[in-house]
Each structure stands twice: as structure tokens, then as C-alpha cells.
PyMOL Python script that loads the backbone (N, CA, C, O; Angstrom):
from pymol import cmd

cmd.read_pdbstr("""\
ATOM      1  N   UNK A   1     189.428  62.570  26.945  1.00  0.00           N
ATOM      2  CA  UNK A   1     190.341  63.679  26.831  1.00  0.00           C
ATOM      3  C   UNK A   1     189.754  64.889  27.557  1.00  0.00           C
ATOM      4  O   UNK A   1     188.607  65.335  27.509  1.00  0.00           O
ATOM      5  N   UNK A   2     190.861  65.327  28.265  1.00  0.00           N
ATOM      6  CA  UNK A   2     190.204  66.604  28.698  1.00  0.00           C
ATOM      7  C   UNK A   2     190.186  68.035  28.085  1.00  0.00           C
ATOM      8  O   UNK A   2     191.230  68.496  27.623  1.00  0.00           O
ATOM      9  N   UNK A   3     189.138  68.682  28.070  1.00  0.00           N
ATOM     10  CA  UNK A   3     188.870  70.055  27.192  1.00  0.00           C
ATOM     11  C   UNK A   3     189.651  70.757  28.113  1.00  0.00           C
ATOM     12  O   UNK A   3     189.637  70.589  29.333  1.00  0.00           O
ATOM     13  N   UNK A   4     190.447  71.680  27.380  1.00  0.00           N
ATOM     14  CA  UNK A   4     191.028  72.973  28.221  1.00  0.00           C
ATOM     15  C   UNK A   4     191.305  74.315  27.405  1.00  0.00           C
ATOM     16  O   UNK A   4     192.143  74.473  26.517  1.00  0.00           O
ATOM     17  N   UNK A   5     190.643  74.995  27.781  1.00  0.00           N
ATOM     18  CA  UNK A   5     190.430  76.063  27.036  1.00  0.00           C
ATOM     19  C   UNK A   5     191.806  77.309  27.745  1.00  0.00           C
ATOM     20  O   UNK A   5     191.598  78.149  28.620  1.00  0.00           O
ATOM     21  N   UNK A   6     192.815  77.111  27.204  1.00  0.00           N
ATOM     22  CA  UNK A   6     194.176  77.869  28.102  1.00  0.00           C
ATOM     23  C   UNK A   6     194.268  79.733  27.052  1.00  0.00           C
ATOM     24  O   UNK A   6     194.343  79.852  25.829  1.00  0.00           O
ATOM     25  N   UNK A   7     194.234  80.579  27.832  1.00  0.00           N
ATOM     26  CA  UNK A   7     194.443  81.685  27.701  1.00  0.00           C
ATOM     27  C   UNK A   7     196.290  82.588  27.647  1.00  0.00           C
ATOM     28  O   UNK A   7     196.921  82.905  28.655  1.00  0.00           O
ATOM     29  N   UNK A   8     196.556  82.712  26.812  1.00  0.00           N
ATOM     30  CA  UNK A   8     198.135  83.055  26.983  1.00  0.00           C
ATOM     31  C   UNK A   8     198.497  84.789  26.644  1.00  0.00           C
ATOM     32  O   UNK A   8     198.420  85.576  25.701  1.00  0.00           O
ATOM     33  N   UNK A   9     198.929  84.767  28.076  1.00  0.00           N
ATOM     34  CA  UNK A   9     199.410  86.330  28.637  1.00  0.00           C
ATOM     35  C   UNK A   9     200.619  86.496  28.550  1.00  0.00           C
ATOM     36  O   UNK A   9     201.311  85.559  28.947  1.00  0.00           O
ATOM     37  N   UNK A  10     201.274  87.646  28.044  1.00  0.00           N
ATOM     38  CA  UNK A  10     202.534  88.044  28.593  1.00  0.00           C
ATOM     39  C   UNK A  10     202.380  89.024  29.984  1.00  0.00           C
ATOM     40  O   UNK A  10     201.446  89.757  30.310  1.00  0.00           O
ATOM     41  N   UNK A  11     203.876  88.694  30.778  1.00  0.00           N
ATOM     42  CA  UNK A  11     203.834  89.662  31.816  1.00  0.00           C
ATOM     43  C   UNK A  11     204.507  90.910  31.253  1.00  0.00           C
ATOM     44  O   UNK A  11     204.823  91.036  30.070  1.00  0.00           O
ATOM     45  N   UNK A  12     204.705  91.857  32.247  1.00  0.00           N
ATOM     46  CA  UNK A  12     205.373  93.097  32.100  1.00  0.00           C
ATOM     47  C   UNK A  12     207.020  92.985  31.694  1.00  0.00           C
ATOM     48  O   UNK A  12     207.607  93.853  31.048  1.00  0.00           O
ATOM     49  N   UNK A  13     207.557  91.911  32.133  1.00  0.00           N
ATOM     50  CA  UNK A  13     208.911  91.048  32.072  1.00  0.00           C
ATOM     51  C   UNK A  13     209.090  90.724  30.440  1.00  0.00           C
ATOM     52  O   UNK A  13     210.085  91.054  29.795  1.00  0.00           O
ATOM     53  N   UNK A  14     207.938  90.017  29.900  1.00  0.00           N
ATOM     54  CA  UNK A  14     208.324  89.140  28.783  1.00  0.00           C
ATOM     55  C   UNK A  14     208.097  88.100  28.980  1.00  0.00           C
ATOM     56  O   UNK A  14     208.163  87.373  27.989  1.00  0.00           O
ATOM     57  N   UNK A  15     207.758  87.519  30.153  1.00  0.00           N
ATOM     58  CA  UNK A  15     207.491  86.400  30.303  1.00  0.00           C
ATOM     59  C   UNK A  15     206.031  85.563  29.958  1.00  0.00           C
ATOM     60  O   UNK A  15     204.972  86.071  30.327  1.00  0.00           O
ATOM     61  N   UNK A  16     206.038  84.169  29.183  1.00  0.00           N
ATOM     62  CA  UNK A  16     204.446  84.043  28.836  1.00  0.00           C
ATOM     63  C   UNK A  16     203.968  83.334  29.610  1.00  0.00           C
ATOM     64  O   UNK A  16     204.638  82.340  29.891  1.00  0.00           O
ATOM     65  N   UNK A  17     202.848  83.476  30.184  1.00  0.00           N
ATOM     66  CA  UNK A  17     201.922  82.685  31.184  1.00  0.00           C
ATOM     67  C   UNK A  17     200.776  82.020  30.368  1.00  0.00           C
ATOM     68  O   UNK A  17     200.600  82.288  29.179  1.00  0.00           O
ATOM     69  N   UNK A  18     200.151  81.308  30.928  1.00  0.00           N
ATOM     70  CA  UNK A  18     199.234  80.079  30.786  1.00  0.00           C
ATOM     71  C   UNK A  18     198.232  80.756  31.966  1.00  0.00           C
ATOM     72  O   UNK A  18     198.489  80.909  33.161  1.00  0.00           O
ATOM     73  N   UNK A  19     197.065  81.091  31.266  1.00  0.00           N
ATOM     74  CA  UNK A  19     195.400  80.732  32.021  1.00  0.00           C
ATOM     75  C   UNK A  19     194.864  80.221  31.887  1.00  0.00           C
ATOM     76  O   UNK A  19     194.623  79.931  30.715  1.00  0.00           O
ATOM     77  N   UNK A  20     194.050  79.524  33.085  1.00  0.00           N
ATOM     78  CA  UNK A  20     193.077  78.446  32.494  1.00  0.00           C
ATOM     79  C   UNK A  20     192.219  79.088  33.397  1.00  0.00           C
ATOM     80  O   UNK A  20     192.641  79.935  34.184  1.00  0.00           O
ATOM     81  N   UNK A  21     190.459  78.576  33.309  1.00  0.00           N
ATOM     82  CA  UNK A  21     189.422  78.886  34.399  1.00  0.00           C
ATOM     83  C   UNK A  21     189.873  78.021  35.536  1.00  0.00           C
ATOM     84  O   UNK A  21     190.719  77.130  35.453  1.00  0.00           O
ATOM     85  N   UNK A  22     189.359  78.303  36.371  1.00  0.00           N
ATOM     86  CA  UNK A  22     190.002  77.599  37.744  1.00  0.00           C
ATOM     87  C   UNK A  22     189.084  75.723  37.765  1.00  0.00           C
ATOM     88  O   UNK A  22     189.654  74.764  38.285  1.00  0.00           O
ATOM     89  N   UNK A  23     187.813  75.614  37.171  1.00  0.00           N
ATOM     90  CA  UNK A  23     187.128  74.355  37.297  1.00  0.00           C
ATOM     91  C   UNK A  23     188.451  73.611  36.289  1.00  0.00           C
ATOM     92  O   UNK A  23     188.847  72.524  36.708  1.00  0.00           O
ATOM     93  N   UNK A  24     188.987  74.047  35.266  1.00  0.00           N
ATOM     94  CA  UNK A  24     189.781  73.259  34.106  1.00  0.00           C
ATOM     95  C   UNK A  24     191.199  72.574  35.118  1.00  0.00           C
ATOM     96  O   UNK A  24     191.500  71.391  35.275  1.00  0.00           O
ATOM     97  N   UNK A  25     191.869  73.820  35.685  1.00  0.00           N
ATOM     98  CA  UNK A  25     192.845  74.103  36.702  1.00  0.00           C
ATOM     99  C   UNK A  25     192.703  72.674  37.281  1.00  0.00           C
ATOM    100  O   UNK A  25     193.401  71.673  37.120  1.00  0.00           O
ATOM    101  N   UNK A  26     191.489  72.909  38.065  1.00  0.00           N
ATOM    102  CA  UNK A  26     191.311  71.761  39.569  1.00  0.00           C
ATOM    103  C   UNK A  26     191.212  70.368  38.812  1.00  0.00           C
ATOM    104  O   UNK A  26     191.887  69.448  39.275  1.00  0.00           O
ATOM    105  N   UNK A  27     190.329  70.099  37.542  1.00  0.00           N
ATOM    106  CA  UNK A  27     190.765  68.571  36.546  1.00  0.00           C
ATOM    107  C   UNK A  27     191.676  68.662  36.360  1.00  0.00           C
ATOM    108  O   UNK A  27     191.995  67.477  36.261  1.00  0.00           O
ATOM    109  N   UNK A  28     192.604  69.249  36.186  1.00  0.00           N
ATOM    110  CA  UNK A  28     193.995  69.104  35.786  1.00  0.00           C
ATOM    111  C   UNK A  28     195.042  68.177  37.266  1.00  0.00           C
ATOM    112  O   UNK A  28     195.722  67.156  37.366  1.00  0.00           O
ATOM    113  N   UNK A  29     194.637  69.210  38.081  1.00  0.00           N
ATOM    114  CA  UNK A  29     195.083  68.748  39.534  1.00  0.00           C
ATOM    115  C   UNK A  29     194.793  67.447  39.652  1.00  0.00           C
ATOM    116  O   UNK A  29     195.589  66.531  39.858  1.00  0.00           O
ATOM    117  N   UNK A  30     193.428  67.377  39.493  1.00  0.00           N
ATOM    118  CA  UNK A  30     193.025  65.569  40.178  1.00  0.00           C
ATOM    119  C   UNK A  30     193.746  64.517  39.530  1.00  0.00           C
ATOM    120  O   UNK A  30     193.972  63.476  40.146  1.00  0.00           O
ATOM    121  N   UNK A  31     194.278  64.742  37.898  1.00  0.00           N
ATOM    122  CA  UNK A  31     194.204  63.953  36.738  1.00  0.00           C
ATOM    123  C   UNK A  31     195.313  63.510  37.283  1.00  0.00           C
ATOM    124  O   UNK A  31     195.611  62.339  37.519  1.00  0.00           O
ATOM    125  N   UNK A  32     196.278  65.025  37.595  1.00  0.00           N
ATOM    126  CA  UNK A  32     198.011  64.617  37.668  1.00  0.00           C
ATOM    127  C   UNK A  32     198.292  63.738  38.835  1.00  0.00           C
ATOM    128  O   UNK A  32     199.196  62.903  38.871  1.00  0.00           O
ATOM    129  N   UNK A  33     197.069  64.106  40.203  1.00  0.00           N
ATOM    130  CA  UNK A  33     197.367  63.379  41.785  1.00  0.00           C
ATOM    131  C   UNK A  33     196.902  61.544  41.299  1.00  0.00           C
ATOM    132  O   UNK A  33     197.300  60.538  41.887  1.00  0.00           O
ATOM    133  N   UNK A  34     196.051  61.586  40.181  1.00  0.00           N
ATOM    134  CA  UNK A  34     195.570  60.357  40.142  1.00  0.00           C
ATOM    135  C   UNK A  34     196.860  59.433  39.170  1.00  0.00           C
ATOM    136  O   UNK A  34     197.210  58.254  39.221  1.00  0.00           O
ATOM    137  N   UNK A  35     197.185  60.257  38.567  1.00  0.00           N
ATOM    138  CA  UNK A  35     199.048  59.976  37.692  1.00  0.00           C
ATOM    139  C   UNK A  35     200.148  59.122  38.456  1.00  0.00           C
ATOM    140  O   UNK A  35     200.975  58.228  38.275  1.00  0.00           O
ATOM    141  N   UNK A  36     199.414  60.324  39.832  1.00  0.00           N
ATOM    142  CA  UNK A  36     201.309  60.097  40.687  1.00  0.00           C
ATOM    143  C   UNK A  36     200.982  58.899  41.739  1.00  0.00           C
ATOM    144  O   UNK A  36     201.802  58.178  42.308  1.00  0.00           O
ATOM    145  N   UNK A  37     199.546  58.880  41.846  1.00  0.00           N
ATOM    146  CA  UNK A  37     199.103  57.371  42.637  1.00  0.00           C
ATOM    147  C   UNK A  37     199.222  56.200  42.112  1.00  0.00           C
ATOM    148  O   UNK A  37     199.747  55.237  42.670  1.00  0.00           O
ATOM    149  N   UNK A  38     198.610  56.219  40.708  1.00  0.00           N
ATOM    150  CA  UNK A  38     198.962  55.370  40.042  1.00  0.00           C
ATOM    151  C   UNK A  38     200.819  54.947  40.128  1.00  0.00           C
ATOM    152  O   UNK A  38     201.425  54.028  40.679  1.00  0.00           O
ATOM    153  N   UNK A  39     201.202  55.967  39.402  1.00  0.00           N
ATOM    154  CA  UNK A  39     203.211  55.638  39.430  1.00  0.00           C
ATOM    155  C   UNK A  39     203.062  54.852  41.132  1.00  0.00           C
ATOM    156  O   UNK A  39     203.000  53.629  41.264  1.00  0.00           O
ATOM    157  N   UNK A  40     203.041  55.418  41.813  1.00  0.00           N
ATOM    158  CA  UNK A  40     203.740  54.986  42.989  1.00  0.00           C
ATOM    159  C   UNK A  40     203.194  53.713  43.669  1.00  0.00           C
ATOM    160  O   UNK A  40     203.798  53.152  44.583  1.00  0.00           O
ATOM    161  N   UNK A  41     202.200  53.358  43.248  1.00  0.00           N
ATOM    162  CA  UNK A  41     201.404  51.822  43.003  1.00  0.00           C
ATOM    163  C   UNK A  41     202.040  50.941  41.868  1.00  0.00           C
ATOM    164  O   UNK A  41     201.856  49.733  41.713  1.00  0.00           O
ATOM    165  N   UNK A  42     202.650  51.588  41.271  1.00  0.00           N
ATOM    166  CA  UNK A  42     202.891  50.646  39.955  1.00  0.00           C
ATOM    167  C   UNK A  42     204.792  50.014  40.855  1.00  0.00           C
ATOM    168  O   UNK A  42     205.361  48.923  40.889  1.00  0.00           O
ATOM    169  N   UNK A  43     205.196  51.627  41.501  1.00  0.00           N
ATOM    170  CA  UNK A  43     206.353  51.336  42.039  1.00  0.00           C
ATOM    171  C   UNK A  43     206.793  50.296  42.945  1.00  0.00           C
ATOM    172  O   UNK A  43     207.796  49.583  42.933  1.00  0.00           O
ATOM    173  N   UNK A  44     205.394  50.409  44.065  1.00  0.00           N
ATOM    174  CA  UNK A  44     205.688  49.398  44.949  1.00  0.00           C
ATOM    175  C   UNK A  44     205.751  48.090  44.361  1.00  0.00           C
ATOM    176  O   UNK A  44     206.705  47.313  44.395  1.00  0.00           O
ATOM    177  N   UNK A  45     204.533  47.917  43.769  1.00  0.00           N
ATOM    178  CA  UNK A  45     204.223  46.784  43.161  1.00  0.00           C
ATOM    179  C   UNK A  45     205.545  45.872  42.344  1.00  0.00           C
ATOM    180  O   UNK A  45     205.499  44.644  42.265  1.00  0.00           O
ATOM    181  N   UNK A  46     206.541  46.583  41.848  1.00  0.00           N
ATOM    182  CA  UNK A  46     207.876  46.220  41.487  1.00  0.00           C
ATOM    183  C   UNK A  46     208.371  46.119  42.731  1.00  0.00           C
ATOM    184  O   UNK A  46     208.605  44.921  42.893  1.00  0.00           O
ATOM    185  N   UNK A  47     208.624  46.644  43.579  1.00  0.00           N
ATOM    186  CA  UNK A  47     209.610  46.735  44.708  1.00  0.00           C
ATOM    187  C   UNK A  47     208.959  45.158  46.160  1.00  0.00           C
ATOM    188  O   UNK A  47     209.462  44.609  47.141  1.00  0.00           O
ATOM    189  N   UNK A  48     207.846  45.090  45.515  1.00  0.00           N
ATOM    190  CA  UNK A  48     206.929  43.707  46.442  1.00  0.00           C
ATOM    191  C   UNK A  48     208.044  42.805  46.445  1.00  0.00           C
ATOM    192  O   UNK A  48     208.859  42.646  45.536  1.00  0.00           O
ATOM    193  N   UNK A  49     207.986  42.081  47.848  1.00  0.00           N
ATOM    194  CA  UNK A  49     208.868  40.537  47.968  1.00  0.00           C
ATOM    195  C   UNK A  49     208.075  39.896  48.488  1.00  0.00           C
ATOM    196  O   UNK A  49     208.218  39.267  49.537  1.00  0.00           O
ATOM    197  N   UNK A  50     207.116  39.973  47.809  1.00  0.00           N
ATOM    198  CA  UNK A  50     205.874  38.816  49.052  1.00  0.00           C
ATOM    199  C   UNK A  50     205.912  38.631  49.944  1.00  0.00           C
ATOM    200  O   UNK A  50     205.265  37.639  50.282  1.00  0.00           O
ATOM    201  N   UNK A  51     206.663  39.385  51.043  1.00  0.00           N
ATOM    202  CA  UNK A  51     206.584  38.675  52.323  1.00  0.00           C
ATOM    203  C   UNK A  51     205.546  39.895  52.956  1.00  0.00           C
ATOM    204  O   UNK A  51     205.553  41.078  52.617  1.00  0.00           O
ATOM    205  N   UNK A  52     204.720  39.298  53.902  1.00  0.00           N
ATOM    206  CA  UNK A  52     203.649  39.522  54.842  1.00  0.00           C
ATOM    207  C   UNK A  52     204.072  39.350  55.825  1.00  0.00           C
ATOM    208  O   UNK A  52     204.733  38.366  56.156  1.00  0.00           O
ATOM    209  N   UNK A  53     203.549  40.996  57.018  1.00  0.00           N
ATOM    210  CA  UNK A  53     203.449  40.284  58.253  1.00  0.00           C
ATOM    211  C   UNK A  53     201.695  40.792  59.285  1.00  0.00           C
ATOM    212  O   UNK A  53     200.731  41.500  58.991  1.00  0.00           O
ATOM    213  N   UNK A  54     201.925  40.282  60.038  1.00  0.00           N
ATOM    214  CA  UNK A  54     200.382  40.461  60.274  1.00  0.00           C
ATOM    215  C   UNK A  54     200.873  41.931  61.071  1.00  0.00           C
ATOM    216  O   UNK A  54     201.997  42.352  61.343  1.00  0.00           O
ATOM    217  N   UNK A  55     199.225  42.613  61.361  1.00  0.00           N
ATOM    218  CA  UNK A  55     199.256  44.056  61.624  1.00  0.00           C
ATOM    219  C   UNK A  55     199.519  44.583  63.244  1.00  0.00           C
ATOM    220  O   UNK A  55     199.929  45.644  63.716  1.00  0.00           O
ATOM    221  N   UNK A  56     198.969  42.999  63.972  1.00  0.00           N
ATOM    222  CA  UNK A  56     199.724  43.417  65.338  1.00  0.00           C
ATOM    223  C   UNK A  56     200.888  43.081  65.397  1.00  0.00           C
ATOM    224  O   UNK A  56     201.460  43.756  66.254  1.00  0.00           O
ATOM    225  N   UNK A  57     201.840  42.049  64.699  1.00  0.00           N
ATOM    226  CA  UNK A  57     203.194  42.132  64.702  1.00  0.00           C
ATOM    227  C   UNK A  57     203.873  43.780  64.413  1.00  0.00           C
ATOM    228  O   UNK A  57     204.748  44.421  64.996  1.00  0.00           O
ATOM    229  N   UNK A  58     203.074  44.044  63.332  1.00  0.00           N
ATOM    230  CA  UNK A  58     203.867  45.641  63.382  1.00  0.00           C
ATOM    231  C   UNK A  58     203.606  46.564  64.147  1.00  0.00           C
ATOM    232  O   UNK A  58     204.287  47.575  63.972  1.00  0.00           O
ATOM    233  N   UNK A  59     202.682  46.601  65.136  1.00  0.00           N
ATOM    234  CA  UNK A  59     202.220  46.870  65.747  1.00  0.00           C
ATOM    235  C   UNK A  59     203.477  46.348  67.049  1.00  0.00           C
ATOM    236  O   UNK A  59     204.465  47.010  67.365  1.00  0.00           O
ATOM    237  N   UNK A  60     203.319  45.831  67.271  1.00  0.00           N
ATOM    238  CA  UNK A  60     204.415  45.102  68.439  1.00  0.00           C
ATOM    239  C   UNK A  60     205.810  45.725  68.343  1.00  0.00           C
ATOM    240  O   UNK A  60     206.434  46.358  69.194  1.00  0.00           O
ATOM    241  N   UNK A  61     206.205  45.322  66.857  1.00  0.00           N
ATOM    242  CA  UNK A  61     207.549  45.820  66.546  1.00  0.00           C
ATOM    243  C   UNK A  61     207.842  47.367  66.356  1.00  0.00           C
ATOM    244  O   UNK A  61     209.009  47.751  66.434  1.00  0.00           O
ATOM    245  N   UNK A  62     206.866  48.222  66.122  1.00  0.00           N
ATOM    246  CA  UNK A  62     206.855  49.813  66.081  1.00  0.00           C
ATOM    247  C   UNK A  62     206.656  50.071  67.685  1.00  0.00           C
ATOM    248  O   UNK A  62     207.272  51.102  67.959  1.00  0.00           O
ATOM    249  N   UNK A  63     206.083  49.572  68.746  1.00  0.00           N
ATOM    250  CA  UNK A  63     206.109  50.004  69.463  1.00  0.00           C
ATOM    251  C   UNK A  63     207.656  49.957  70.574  1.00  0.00           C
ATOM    252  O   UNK A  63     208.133  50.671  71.456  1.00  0.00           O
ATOM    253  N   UNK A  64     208.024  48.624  69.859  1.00  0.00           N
ATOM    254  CA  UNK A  64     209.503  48.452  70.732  1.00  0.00           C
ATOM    255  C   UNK A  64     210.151  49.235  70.289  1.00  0.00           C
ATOM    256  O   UNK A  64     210.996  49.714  71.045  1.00  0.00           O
ATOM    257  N   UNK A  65     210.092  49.701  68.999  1.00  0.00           N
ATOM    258  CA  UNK A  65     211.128  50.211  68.324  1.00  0.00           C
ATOM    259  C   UNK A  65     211.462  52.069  68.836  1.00  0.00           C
ATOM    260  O   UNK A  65     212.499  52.732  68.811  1.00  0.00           O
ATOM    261  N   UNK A  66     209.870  52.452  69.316  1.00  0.00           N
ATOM    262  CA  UNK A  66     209.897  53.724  69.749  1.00  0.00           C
ATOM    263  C   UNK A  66     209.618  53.877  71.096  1.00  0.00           C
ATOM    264  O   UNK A  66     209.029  54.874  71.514  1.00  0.00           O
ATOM    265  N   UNK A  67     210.145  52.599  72.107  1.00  0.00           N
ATOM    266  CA  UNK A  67     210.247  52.932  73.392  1.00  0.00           C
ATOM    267  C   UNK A  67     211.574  53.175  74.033  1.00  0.00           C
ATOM    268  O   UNK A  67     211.637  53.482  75.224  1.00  0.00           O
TER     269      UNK A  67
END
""", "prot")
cmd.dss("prot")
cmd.show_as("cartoon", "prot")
cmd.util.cbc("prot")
cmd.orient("prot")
């Protein structure tokens, strides 16, 4: 679990804000980028049809495709 020690401000508005120290901030960042890698690995991984093709075929076929 991660420790986060959050600080809560109002603005001049009324509005309430959230502080954190900036080292808490940046774990927070990595945790969520490592979240959304995960999801979108989990996504493909559903969306897989087993089919393979080798890397100079795509290679071949991207290049026709953008001449």
C-alpha cells in the first residue's frame, strides 16, 4: 500500500484542493501508468486471434502500403 500523506486547501473560489509532496505525487504517477499498461495488455490479450506474421512481412507490407 502506498503511504500518502495528502494536505487539503481551499482556494479563494471555494474550491477544495488536494496536496501531496511531489516524491508521493510521482508514486502515484508510476502506479496509475503501470494500471493503464497493465489494462491495455490485459485488452489486447482479449482482442488476440493467434494469427502471426513474421516482421519482414510487415515490413514488406508497410512499405507497399506507404509508397
Amino acid at each position: 500500500m502506498i503511504a500518502i500523506h495528502p494536505q487539503y486547501i481551499t482556494d479563494t473560489a471555494g474550491k477544495k484542493l488536494v496536496v501531496l509532496p511531489l516524491n508521493e505525487f510521482d508514486i502515484l504517477m508510476n502506479e496509475l501508468e503501470e494500471l493503464e499498461d497493465i489494462q491495455l495488455y490485459d485488452q489486447a490479450k482479449k482482442e488476440d486471434d493467434g494469427k502471426r506474421i513474421l516482421f519482414s512481412d510487415y515490413l514488406k507490407a508497410r512499405k507497399a502500403k506507404n509508397a
